[in-house]
Phi, psi and omega in degrees: 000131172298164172308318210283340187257349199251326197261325138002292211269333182270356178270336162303284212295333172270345178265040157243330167287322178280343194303311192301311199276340197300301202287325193275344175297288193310308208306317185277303175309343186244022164085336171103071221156069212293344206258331169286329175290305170300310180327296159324301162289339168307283182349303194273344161312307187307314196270324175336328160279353161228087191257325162312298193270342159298346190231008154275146174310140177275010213148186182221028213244115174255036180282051240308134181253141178279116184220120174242143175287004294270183137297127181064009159296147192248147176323326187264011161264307176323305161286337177284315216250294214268026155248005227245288174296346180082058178245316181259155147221050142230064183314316179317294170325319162261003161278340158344280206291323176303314217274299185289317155261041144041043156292322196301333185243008195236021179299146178215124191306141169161199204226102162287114190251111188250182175224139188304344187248051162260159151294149202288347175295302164338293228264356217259306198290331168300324171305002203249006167199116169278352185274004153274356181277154181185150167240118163307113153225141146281129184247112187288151170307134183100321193282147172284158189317295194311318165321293206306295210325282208330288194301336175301286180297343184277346167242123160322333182271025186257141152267021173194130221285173164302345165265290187286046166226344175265011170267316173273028154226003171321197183230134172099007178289166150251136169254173166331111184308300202290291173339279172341277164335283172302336164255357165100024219274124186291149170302152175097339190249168205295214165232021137324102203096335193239045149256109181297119182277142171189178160283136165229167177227133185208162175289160178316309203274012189298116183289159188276324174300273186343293206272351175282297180323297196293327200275351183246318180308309163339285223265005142294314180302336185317283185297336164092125165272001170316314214307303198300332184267317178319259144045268164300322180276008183237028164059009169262169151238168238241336152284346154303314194300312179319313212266324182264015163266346170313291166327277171336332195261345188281334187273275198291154177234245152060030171002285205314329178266030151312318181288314180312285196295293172353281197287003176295306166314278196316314196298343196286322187301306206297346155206061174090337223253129187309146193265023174007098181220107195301329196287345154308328198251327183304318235279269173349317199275336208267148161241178162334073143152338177226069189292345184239081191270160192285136169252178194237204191240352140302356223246343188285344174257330194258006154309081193219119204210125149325352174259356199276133160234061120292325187252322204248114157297116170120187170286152177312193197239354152175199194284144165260021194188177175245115160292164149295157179306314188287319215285328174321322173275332190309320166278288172330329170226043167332168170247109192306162189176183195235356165294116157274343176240156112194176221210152183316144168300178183255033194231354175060028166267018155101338174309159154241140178278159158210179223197144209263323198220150180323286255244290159345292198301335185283299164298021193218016210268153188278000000 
């Protein structure tokens, strides 16, 4: 072989070696998938010119929207769904960006609360974990079931409405046999009193059976089995106790006089004498928009409902409210005492005087 051929035959043989290193470089680099790597490297070329609209907001309504995810949605379903909702306004665009920061496999079926002013980087990553989604919700002390219904319908993050959540905790429902047993629950009656108020943090996918269930085990866990024997020593059941700490909680503004206005109740009960109690005659009275309304003084006779005990002696036929943990001990632990009335101070700091006899309570009158 001439030189000229030899040296030929070796420039063959090196441009077949960078070639070799060349395939083998692109090969590692795509993943072993050379044809997904360019594809890829288009992409982030593509997107490179669009960094305004990657980092601009689809709106400006800063309300968290409830958005699921499915099983086996593909990124262009995804993208579909969240300009379908106004999350987005580039579907192309956020399958891009998936695509391109190698988001596309790293998507995760669950229920999401997103917001039109995250960004498509925002909203593409929240999606890639679903244990950050919680629906905050709060039940204030004092409030009725319909109050809870309410507060239901006013967050966007329930997959179910304040009617189908008073159809599973209403009166004529059937509950938990055993919940029934223990607490002493008469047939027929609501879950008035045992949705325990507090903050919760609860999951998305929470069902109106789910939140009765967390909310009344919460006011087991409360009470405590102390409540129950407490309780058996006053010859209650522990929904007598609920339904006249329902009172204690609607009556006192105050904590501290929980226990006081109790034992004001228990003295009226233990010997008969009807508990005129206003929040008794509201219970009745209340609607839509106003559950507790200013009553007028016609309204304590001319109310007539088994909750007025202005008309009805002993307690009401169950809680007119879901109470707190104090006004519960409050019944459970009165403070004794020889008091039978009492009544707001005249200074409107929300305290009460209270008077042994009638004929005090009266002198003590504003």
């Amino acid at each position: 072989m001439s030189r000229l051929g030899r040296l030929l035959l070796l420039l063959i043989v090196a441009a077949a070696l960078v070639g070799v290193v060349c395939v083998g470089v692109i090969f590692v680099a795509t993943g072993g998938n050379p044809v997904d790597g360019v594809q890829t490297a288009l992409i982030r070329l593509r997107l490179a010119g669009r960094e305004d609209d990657l980092n601009a907001a689809a709106g400006s309504n800063p309300d968290p929207v409830r958005f699921t995810v499915a099983s086996g949605d593909s990124p262009r379903a995804i993208a579909g769904n969240l300009l379908a909702a106004s999350l987005i306004t580039d579907a192309d665009l956020f399958v891009d960006y998936l695509r391109a920061n190698d988001l596309d496999t790293e998507l995760e079926a669950g229920t999401y609360f997103i917001r039109q002013t995250q960004t498509i980087s925002e909203i593409a990553l929240a999606l890639t974990d679903s244990r950050n989604s919680v629906i905050n919700f709060t039940i204030i002390e004092g409030w009725r079931i319909e109050e809870v219904a309410d507060a239901i319908d006013r967050n966007p993050l329930f997959g179910f409405t304040g009617a189908d959540f008073l159809r599973v905790v209403g009166a004529g429902v059937q509950f938990d046999p055993a919940f029934v047993s223990q607490v002493g629950m008469p047939v027929g009656a609501s879950l008035e009193g045992f949705l325990f108020p507090n903050t919760y943090q609860l999951p998305p996918d929470i069902t109106a059976f789910g939140l009765r269930d967390l909310l009344t085990e919460e006011f087991l866990r409360q009470v405590g089995s102390s409540a129950f024997v407490r309780a058996a020593q006053q010859n209650r059941t522990l929904f007598e106790v609920v339904t006249l700490a329902s009172i204690v909680q609607r009556e006192a503004i105050h904590r501290e006089e929980d226990p006081q206005i109790a034992g004001v109740y228990l003295n009226r009960l233990n010997i008969g004498m009807k508990l005129d109690a206003d929040p008794t005659v509201q219970y009745p009275l209340g609607g839509a928009g106003n559950w507790w309304r200013q009553i007028t003084q016609a309204d304590y006779q001319g109310v007539i409902s088994p909750y007025n005990t202005y008309r009805v002696t002993g307690l009401p036929p169950g809680p007119i409210a879901n109470p707190g943990l104090s006004a519960i001990n409050g019944v459970l632990n009165p403070t004794p005492s020889d008091y039978f009335f009492f009544q707001a101070d005249c200074s409107g700091s929300g305290y009460h005087n209270f008077s042994e006899t009638y004929e005090e309570h009266l002198s003590k009158s504003c």
